[in-house]
N, C-alpha and C positions, 0 to 999 in steps of 0.2 A: 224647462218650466214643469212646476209638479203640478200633477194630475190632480184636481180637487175630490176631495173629498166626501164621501158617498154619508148621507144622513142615513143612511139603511146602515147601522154598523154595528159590531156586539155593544160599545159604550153605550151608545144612544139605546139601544133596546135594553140596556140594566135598568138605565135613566126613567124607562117607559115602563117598565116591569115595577121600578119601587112606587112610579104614580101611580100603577094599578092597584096595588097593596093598600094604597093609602085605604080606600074604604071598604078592604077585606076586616084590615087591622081594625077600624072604626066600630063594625059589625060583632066582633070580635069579644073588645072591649065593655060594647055593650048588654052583648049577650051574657059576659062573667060578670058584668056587675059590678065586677071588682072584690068577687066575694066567693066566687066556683071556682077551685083552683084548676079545673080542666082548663076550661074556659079561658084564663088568667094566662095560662102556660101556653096554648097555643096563639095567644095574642100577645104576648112575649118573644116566643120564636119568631112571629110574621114580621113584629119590629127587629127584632135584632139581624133576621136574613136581609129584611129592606134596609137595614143602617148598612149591613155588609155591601151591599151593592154600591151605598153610593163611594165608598171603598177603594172597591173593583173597578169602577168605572172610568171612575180620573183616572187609574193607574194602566187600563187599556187602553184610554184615550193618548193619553200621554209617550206611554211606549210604543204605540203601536203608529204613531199620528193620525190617531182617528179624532181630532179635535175637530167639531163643525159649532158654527153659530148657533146652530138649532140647541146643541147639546150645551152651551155656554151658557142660555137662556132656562133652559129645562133641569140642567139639573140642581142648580141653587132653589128653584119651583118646587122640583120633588123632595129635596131638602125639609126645605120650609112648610111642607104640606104632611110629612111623615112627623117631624117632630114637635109640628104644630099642634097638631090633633093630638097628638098622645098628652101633651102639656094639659091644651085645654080639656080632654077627656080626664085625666088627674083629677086638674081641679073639678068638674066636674063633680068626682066621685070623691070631694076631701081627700083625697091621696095627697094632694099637694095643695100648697097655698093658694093664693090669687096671686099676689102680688109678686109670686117667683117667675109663672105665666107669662103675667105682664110684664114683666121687668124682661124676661128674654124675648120673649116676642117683639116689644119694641124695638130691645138691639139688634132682633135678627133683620126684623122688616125694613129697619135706621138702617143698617149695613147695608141693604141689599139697593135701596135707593143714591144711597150714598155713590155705590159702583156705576150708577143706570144715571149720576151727578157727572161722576171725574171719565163716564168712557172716553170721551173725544179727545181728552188731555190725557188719556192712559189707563191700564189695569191696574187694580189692587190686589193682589195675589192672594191667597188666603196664608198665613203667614203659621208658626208653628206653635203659637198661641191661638190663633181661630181652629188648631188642629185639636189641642190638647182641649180648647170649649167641647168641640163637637164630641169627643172621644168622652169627655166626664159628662156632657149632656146626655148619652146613648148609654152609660154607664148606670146613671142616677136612674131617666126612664126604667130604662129593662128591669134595676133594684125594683123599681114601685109597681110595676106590674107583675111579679114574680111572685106569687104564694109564698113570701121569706115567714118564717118562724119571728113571734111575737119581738123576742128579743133582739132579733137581726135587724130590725125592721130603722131602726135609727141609725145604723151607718150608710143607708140610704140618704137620709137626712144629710148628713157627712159630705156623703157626693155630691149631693144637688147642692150644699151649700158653697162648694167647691167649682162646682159647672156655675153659679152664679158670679163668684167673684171672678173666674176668670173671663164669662164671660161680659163685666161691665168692663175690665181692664181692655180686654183684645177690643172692644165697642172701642172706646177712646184713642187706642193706639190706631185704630180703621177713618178714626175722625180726621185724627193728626195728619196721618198718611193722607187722606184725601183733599184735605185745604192744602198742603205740600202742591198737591199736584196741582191743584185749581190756581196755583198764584203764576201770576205773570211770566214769562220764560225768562226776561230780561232779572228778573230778582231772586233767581235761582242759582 
């Protein structure tokens, strides 16, 4: 029988390190305004090292069998809480729409319920399109936060409208996969 597994772990502390970030980043953002590109830059770097974490953290968790419940629970949280904020800090500061915001926030938050729907009858794994969302979602951010030069400034647009359509598409294939699971075992 294996020895459970200690919530004190490096996964779980990346997990706890990008929560902590969340309101470095916040502070950050708010202090550039959107418009010091000191400012701009090092609230760029806080996101992109917290995006790297949650990275790192599956792939310690994973390889290492450092998987615990704590960390199952927490890191879709700090997920949701780093590129939550940044979304709605965007908009906030016209860097972004509303309705791009909105539109991922509810996939993410849909998703995320969805899972905490089908646990009993099983996991929904994050799949290689929820990979490729999150990678052009952290893509587009970091574009919008970045001091880019007047003319660069629209293939940022490019991305996010990229991280958008993939992710209402990966939303719907998360739907599908979850009524799948939610149906009877006999109709399987």
């Amino acid at each position: 029988m294996a020895a459970p597994v200690s919530v004190w772990n490096a996964a779980n502390a990346l997990t706890a390190l990008r929560l902590a970030l969340v309101p470095v980043f916040v502070v950050l953002v708010v202090v550039s305004g959107t418009t010091r590109p000191g400012w701009q830059m090092l609230a760029c770097l806080i996101f992109g090292f917290a995006s790297l974490t949650d990275f790192v953290d599956g792939w310690i968790a994973r390889r290492f069998g450092l998987v615990t419940s704590v960390g199952k629970v927490a890191d879709p949280i700090a997920d949701k809480a780093l590129t939550g904020a940044a979304l709605l800090l965007l908009s906030v500061y016209d860097r972004l729409p509303w309705w791009v915001t909105v539109v991922i926030l509810v996939r993410e938050w849909g998703i995320t319920a969805l899972r905490f729907w089908v646990i009993r009858h099983g996991v929904i794994a994050a799949s290689r399109g929820g990979k490729l969302k999150t990678a052009l979602q952290t893509l587009a951010i970091a574009w919008y936060l970045w001091p880019m030069p007047a003319a660069l400034t629209v293939v940022g647009d490019w991305i996010m409208g990229a991280a958008v359509l993939v992710t209402v598409v990966t939303g719907f294939d998360y739907l599908a996969r979850a009524l799948r699971l939610r149906r009877p075992t006999a109709a399987r």
